[in-house]
ZADO-1210 file (C-alpha; in nm, 4 decimals, padded with zeros to 6 digits):
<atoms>
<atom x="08.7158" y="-03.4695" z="-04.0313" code="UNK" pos="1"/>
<atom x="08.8031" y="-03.8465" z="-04.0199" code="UNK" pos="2"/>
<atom x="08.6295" y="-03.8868" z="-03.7029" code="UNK" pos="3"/>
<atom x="08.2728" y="-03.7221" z="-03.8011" code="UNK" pos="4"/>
<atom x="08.2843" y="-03.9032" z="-04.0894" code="UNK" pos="5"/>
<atom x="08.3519" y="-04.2489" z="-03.9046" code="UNK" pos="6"/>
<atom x="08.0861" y="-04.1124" z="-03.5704" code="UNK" pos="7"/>
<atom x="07.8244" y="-04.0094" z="-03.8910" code="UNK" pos="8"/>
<atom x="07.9382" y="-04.3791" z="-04.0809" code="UNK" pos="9"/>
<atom x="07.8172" y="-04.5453" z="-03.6974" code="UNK" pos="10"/>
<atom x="07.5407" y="-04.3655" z="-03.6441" code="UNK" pos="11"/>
<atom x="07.3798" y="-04.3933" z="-04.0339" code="UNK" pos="12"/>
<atom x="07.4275" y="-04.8126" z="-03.9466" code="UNK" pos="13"/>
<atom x="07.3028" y="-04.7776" z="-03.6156" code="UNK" pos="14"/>
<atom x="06.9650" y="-04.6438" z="-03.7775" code="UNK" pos="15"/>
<atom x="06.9567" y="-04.8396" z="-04.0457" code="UNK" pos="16"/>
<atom x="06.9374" y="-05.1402" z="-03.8065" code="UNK" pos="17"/>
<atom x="06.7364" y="-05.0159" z="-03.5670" code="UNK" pos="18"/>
<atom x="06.4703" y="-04.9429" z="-03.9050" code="UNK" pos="19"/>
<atom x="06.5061" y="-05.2704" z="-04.0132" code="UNK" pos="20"/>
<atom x="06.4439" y="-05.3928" z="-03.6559" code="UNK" pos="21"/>
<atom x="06.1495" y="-05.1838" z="-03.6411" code="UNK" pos="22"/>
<atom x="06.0169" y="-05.3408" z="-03.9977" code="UNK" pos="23"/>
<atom x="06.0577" y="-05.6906" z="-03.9124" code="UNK" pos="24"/>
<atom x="05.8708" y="-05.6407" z="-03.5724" code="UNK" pos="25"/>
<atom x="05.5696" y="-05.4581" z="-03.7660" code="UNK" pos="26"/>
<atom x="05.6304" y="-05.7544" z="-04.0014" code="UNK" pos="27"/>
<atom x="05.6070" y="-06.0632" z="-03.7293" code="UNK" pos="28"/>
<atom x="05.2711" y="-05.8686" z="-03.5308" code="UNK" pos="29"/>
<atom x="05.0518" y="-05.9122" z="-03.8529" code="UNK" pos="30"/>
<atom x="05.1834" y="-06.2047" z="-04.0343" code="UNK" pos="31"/>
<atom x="04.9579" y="-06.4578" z="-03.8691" code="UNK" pos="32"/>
<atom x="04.6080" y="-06.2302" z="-03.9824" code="UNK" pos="33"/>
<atom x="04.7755" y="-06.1772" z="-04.3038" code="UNK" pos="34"/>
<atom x="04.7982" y="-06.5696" z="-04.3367" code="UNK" pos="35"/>
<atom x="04.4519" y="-06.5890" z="-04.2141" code="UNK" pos="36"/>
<atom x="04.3389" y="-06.3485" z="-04.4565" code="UNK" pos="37"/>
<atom x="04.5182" y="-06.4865" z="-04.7418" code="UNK" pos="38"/>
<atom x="04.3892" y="-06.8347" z="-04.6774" code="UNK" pos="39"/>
<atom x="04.0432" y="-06.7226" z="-04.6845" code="UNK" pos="40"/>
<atom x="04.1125" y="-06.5912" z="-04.9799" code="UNK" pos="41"/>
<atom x="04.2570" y="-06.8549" z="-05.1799" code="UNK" pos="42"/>
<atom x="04.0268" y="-07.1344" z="-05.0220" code="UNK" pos="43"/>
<atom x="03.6852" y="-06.9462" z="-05.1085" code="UNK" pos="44"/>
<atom x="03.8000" y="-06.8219" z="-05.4372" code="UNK" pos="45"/>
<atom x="03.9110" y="-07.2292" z="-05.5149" code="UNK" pos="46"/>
<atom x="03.6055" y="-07.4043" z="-05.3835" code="UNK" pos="47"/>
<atom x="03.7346" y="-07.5148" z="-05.0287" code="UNK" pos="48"/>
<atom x="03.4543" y="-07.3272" z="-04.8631" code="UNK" pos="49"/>
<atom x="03.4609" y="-07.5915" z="-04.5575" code="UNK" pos="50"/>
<atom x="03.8338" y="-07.5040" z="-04.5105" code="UNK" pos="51"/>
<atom x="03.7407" y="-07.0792" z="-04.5518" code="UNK" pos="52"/>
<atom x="03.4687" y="-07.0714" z="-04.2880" code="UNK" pos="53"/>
<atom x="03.6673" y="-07.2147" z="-04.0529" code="UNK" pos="54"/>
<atom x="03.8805" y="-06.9345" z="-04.0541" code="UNK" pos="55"/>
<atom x="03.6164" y="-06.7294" z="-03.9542" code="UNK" pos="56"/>
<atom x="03.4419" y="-06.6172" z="-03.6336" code="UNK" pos="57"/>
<atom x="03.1193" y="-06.7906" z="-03.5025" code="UNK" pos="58"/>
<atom x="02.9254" y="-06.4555" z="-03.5376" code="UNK" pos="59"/>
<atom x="03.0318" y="-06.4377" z="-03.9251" code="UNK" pos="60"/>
<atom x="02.9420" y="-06.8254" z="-03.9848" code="UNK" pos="61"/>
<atom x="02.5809" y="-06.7799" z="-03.8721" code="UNK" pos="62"/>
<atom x="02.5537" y="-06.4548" z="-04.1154" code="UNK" pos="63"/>
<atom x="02.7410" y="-06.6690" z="-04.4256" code="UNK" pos="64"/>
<atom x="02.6755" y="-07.0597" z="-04.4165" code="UNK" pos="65"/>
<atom x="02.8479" y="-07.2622" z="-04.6308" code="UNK" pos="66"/>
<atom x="02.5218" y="-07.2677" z="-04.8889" code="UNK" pos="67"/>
<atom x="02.6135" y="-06.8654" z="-04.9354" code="UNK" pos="68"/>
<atom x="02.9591" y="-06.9526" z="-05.0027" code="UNK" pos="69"/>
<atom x="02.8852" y="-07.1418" z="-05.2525" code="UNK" pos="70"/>
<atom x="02.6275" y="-06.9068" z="-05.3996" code="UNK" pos="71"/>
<atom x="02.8805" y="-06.6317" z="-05.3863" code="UNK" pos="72"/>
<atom x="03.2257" y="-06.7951" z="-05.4898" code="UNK" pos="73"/>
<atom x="03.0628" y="-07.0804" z="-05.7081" code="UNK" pos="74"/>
<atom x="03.2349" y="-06.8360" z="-06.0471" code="UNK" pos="75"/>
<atom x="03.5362" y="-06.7034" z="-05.8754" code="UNK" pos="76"/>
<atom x="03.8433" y="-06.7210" z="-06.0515" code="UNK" pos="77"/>
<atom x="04.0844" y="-06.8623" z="-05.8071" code="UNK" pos="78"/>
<atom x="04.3549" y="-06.5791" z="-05.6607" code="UNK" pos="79"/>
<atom x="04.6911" y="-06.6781" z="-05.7083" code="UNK" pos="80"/>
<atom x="04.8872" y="-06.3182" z="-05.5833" code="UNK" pos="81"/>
<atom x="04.7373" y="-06.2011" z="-05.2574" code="UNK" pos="82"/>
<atom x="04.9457" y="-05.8948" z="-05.1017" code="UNK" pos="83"/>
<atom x="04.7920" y="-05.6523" z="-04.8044" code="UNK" pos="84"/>
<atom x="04.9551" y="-05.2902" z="-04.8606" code="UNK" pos="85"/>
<atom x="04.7565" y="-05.1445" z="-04.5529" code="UNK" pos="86"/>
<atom x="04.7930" y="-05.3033" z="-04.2049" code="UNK" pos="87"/>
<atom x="04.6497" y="-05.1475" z="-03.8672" code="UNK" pos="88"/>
<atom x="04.5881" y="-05.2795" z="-03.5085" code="UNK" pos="89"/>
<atom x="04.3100" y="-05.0973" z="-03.3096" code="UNK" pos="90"/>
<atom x="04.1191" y="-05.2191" z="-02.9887" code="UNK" pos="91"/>
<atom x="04.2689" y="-05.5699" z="-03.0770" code="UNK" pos="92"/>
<atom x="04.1072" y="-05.5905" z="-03.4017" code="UNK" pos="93"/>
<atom x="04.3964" y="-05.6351" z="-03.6821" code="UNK" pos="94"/>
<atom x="04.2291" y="-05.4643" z="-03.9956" code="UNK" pos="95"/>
<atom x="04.3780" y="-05.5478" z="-04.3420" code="UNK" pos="96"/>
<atom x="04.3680" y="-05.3915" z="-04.6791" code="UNK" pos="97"/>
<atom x="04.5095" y="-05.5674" z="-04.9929" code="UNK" pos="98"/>
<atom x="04.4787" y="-05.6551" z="-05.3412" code="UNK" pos="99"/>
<atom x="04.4367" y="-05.9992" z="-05.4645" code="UNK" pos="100"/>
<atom x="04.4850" y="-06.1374" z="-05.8205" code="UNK" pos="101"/>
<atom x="04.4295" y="-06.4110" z="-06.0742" code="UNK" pos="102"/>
<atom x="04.6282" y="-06.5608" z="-06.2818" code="UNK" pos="103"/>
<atom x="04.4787" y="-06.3832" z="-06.6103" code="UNK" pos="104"/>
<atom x="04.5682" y="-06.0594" z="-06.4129" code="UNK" pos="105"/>
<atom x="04.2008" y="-05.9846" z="-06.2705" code="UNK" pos="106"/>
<atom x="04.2210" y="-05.7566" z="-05.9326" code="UNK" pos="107"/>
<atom x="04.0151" y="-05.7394" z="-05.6577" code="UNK" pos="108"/>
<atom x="04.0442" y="-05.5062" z="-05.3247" code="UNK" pos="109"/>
<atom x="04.0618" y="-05.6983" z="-04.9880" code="UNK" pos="110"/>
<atom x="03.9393" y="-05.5792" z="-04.6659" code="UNK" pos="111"/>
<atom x="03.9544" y="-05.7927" z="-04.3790" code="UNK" pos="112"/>
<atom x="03.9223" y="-05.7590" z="-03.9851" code="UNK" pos="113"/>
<atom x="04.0244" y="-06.0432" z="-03.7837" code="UNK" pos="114"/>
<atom x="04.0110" y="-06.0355" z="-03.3844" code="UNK" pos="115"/>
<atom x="04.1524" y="-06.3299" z="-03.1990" code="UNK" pos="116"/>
<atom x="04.2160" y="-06.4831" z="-03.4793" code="UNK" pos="117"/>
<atom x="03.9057" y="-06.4996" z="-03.6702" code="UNK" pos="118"/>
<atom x="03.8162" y="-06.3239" z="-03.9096" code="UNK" pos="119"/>
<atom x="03.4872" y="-06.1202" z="-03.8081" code="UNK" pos="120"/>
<atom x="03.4213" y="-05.9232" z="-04.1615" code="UNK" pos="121"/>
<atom x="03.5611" y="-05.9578" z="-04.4903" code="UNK" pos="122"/>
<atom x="03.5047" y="-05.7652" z="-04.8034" code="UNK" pos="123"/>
<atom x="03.6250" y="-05.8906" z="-05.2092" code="UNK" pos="124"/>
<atom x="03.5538" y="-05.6042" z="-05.4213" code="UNK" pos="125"/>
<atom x="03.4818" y="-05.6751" z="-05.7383" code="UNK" pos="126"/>
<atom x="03.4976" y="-06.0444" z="-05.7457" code="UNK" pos="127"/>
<atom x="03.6627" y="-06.1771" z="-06.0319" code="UNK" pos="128"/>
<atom x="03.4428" y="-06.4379" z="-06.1811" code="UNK" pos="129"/>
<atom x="03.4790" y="-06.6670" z="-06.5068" code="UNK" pos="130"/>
</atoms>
């Protein structure tokens, strides 16, 4: 009985690693969009529009100049907690789903997807505005 219970101890660690392995390589593959993503977010929400739109991809820029980011964001409460609970690689588009929020505890949804970097669509739903 000693023995299955040490072979069942070795095998319950062996999985846990190999989970935790598994996690932190899911983990590493998005954390550069997620960065992307979150800087977008906390640079168009603050006023730093120059700094947002170069995070995104040409196609995106022509479609939202910096005089719409302004239009858009000029109200925006700046988001201090930005977390993505929904992360998915297809076709080598990363697409992201989140939550950001404010200080005063406003919430908006996030949807992002970023290819090569850039981010080619991005979605702040509702914006929270002062």
């Amino acid at each position: 009985m000693k023995k299955f219970l040490k072979i069942a101890a070795i095998i319950s660690i062996v999985l846990a690693l190999l989970v935790g392995v598994l996690f932190y390589f899911i983990m590493s593959i998005f954390k550069e969009d997620k960065e992307i993503a979150s800087n977008f977010v906390k640079y168009s929400s603050s006023g730093v529009y120059e700094q947002a739109s170069e995070l995104m991809h040409d196609a995106l820029k022509n479609e939202f100049p910096i005089t719409k980011f302004e239009e858009v964001f000029k109200t925006s409460k700046p988001y201090v907690d930005i977390s993505f609970t929904s992360m998915e690689a297809a076709n080598s588009v990363t697409i992201l789903k989140g939550l950001a929020t404010t200080k005063d505890g406003c919430s908006s949804k996030l949807d992002f997807e970023i290819l090569a970097g850039k981010i080619t669509s991005f979605n702040i739903s509702p914006l929270c505005t002062q």
